[in-house]
N, C-alpha and C positions, 0 to 999 in steps of 0.2 A: 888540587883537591876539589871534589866537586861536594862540598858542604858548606853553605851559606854564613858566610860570614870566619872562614875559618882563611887564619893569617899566616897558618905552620902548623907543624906537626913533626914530632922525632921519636922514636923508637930509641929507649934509654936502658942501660943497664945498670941498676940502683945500685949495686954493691960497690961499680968502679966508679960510677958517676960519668964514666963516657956514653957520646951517642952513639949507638949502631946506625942510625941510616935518618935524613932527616926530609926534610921539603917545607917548599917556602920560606916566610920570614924567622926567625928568631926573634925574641921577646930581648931588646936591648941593643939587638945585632949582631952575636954571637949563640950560634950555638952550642957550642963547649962549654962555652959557662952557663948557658940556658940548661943544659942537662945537668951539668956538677949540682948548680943549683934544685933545681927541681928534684933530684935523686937524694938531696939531701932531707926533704918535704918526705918522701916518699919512704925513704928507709924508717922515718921516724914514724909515721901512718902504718908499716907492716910491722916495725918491732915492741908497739905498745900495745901491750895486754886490753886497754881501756880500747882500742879499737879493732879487735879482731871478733870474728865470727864467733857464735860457740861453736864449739865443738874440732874436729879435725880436717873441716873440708878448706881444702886450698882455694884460690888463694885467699890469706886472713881479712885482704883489703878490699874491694872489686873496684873503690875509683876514688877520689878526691878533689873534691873542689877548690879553686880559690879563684874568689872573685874583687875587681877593683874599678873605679868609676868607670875603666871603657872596654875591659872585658875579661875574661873568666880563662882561666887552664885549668882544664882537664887533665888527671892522670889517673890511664885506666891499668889496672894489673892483667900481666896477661899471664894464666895459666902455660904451664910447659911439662916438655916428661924430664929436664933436671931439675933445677933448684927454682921457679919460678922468679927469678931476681931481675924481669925485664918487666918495664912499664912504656905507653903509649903517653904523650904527651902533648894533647892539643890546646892551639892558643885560637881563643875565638873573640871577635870583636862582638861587644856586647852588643853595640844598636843593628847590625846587621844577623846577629847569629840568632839561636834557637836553641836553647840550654838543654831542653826536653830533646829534642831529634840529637843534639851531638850526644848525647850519651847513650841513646839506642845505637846512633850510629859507632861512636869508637867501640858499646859491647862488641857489635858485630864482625867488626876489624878487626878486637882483638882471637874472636873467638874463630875465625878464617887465619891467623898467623900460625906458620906451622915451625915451631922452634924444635929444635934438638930430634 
């Protein structure tokens, strides 16, 4: 990954909790549980009314944060032509990374991913 300070990253399918495709480290050392987990964040971010867009444009979420003393994950929703149910999941280290550039950046990644 050529993004400063970033430890991993997994392409997750929130409805099953598996990863599709992943790189670098895992948050823990697994990433099967790193996605279960994180898709379980993520299902709760798209399916509550208090956090979705007005109106009808997809997707309801564009990304989610969570931050802790040495660094942040990112999960960005990626728009699709089926059910939109895939999210981007970057693990970035806080003192090395750039909170502002990884979220331009995973937009961009998500928005070059060509699903379905």
């Amino acid at each position: 990954m050529r993004l400063p300070g970033a430890r991993g990253a997994a392409l997750v399918d929130w409805t099953s909790g598996l990863a599709l495709g992943t790189v670098g480290e895992a948050p823990g050392g697994d990433h099967e549980t790193s996605a279960a987990e994180a898709a379980e964040l993520a299902r709760t971010a798209a399916e509550q009314g208090t956090f979705t867009a007005r109106g009808d444009a997809p997707p309801p979420v564009e990304d989610v944060i969570v931050s802790n003393r040495d660094s942040y994950h990112l999960l960005r929703f990626v728009d699709t032509s089926f059910d939109s149910s895939v999210f981007l999941h970057l693990w970035l280290g806080r003192e090395e990374g750039n909170l502002a550039l990884a979220r331009i950046r995973l937009g961009e990644m998500a928005a070059r991913l060509v699903l379905g």
